[in-house]
C-alpha positions as CSV (number, residue, x, y, z in Angstrom):
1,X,95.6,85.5,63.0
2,X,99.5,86.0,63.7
3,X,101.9,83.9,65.5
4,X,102.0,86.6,68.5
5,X,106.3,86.0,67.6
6,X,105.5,87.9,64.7
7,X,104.3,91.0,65.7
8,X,106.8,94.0,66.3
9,X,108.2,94.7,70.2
10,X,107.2,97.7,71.6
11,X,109.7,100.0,73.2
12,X,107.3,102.4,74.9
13,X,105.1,100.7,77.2
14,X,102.2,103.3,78.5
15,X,99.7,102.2,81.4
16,X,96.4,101.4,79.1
17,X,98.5,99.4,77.1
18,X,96.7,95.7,76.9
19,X,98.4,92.3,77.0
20,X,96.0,89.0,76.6
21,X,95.7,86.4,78.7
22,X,93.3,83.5,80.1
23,X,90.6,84.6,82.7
24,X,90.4,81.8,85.0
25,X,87.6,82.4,87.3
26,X,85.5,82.6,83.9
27,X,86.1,79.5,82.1
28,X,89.5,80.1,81.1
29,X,88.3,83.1,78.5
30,X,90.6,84.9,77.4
31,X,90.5,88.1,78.5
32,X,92.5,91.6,78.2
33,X,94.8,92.6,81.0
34,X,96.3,96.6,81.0
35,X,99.6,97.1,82.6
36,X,97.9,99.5,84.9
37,X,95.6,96.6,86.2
38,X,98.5,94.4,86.7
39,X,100.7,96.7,88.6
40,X,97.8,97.1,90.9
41,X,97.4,93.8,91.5
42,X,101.1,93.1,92.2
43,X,101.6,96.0,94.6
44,X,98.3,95.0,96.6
45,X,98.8,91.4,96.7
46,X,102.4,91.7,97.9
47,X,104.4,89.9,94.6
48,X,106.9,91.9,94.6
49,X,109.3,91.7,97.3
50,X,109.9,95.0,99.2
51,X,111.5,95.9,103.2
52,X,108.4,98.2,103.3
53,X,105.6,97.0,105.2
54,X,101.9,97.3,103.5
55,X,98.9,97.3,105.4
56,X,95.3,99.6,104.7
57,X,93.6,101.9,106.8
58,X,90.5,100.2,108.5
59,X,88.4,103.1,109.8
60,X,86.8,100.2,112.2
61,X,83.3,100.6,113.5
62,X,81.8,98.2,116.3
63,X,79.6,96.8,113.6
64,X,82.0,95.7,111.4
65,X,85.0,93.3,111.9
66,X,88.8,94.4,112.4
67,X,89.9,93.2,108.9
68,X,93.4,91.4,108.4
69,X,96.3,93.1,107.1
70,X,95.3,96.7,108.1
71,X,96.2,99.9,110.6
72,X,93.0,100.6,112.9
73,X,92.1,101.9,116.1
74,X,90.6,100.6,119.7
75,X,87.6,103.3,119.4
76,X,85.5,102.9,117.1
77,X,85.4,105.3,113.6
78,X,88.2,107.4,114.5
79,X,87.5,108.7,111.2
80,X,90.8,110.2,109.1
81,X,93.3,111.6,112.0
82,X,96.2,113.4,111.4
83,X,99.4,112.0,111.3
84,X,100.2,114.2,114.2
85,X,98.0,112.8,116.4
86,X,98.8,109.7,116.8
87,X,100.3,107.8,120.0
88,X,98.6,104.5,118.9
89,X,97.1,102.0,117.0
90,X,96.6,98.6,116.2
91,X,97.9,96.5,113.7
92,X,97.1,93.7,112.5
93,X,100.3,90.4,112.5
94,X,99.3,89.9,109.1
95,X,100.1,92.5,106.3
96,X,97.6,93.4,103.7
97,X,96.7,89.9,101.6
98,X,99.5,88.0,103.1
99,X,99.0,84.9,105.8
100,X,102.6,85.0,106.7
101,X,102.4,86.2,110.6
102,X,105.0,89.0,110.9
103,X,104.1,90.5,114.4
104,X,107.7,89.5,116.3
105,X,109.2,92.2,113.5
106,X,107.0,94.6,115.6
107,X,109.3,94.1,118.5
108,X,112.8,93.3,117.4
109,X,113.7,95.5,115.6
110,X,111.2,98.0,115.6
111,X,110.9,98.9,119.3
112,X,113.0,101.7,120.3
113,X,114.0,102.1,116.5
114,X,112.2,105.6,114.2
115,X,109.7,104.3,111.6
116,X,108.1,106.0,109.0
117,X,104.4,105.4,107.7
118,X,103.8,106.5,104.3
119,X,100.6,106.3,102.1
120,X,101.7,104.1,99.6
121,X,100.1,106.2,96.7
122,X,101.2,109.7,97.9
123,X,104.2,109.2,100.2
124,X,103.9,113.1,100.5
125,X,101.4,111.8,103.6
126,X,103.4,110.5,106.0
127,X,104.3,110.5,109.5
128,X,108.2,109.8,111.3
129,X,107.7,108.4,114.8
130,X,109.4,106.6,117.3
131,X,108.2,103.3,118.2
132,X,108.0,102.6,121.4
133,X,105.7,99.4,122.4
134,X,104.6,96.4,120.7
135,X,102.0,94.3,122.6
136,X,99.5,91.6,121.4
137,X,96.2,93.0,121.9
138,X,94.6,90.5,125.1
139,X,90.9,90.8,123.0
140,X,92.1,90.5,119.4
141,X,95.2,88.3,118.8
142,X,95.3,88.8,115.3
143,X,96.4,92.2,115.9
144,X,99.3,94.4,118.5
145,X,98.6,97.4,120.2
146,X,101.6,99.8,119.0
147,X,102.8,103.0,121.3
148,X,104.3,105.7,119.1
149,X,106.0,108.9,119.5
150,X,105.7,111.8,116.9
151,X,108.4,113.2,115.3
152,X,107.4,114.9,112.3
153,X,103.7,114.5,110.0
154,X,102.4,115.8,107.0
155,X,98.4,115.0,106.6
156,X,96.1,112.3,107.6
157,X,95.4,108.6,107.6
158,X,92.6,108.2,104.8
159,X,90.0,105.3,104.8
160,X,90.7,102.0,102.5
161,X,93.9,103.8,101.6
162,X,97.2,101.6,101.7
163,X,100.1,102.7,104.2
164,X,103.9,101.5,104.3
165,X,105.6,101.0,107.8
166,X,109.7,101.1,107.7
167,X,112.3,100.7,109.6
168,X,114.3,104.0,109.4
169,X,116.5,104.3,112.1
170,X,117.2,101.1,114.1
171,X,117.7,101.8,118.0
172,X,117.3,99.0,119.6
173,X,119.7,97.2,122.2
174,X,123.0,97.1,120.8
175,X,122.5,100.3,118.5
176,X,124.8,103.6,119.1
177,X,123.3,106.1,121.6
178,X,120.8,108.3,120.0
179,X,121.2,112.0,120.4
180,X,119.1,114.7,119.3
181,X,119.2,118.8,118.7
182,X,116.4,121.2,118.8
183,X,116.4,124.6,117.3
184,X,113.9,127.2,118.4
185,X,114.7,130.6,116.1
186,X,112.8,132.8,118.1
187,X,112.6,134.0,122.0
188,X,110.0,131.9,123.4
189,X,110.1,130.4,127.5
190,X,109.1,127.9,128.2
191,X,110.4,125.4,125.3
192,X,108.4,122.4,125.1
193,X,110.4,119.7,123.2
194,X,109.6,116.5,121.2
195,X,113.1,114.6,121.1
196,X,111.8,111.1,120.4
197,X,114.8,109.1,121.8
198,X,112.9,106.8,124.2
199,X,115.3,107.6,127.2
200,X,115.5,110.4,129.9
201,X,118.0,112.2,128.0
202,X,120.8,114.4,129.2
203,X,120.4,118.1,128.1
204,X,122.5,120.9,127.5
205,X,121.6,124.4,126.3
206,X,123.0,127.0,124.1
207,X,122.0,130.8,123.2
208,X,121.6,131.9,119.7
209,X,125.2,133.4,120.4
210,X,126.5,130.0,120.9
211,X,126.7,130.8,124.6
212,X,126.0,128.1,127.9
213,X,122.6,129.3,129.0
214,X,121.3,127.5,132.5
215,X,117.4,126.6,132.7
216,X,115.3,123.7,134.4
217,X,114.5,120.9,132.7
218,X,111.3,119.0,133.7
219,X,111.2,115.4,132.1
220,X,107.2,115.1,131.2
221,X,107.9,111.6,130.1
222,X,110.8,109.6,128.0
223,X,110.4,111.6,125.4
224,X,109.5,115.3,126.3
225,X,110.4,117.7,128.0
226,X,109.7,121.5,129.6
227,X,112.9,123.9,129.3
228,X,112.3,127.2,131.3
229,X,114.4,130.3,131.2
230,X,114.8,133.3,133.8
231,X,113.6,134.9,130.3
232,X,111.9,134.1,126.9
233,X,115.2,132.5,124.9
234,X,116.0,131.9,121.4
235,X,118.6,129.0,120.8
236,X,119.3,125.5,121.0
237,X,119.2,122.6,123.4
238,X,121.0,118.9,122.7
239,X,119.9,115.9,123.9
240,X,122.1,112.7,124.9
């Protein structure tokens, strides 16, 4: 056989390409390795260093233990929600295959700031939320009981899938005042509105013709509220 510094380098690389190595849970054999097989290990294991969170969807049952390193919730096989549902979960201090506790990230700077959590294989699943709470779970403390606002979704958590959390928009204490416009295009009354800024926000309203228009604004909680008209109105409203 060939000194292996003999044989040509390959500019293309494809993923079923094979390198050799030494298997060591077998003896030291040596053993094929494709470069698909070792990107999968690297992403899943954590060795390579990213700001993204990893952590896998845990559909958890009461039969079964809450696994380390994933996303799961306090009822049991909650099965695969939509993004748009969710207000909470729990989550685990540890990220997938890592022992490195990272749960006071969950507070500072992540409370008050907008995350998004993306599948990691199809980040066209995703949700943007605020993140509102972050407390150790008083039954499980190996995992936090996170309080989230919606923003915007597209799909659903899927079971044993793997799910990034980042930091998006930091807007904790010390960060510039968060403001927020909503559009509604057609007549409607009342508007119901989403704004995500953690606060009791001061709101102004405008007509599609870029006119002051007066209605009451009902605060349903810190981050929605109930704008109703004399009349079904099209325009926008502002929030500071």
């Amino acid at each position: 056989m060939s000194r292996i510094s003999t044989y040509p380098i390959q500019s293309i690389i494809v993923g079923s390409d094979k390198v050799i190595g030494t298997d060591v849970l077998n003896n030291g054999a040596t053993k094929n390795f494709t470069f698909d097989e070792i990107a999968v290990f690297l992403n899943t294991n954590n060795k390579i260093e990213a700001n993204a969170l990893r952590y896998q969807y845990q559909n958890w049952k009461t039969t079964e233990q809450r696994k380390s390193g994933t996303i799961s919730f306090s009822a049991s096989d909650a099965g695969t929600p939509p993004f748009s549902t969710l207000t909470s979960f729990m989550l685990s201090k540890f990220m997938l295959n890592s022992s490195i506790d990272i749960s006071s990230y969950y507070t500072i700077p992540l409370v008050g700031s907008v995350v998004v959590i993306s599948q990691a294989d199809n980040p066209s699943n995703f949700g943007l939320y605020n993140w509102n709470t972050a407390t150790q779970n008083g039954a499980e403390a190996g995992f936090f009981d996170i309080g989230l606002t919606m923003l915007v979704s597209n799909g659903n958590l899927i079971k044993d899938k793997d799910y990034f959390i980042s930091l998006l928009t930091y807007g904790g204490a010390g960060a510039v005042d968060k403001n927020f416009v909503f559009t509604q295009p057609t007549n409607l009354n009342p508007w119901v509105v989403n704004h995500g800024l953690n606060k009791y926000a001061a709101v102004s309203v405008s007509s599609s013709a870029n006119e002051v228009v007066y209605a009451d604004v009902q605060y349903n909680s810190l981050n929605q509220v109930t704008i109703t008209f004399n009349s079904p109105t099209s325009g926008k409203a502002f929030f500071n």
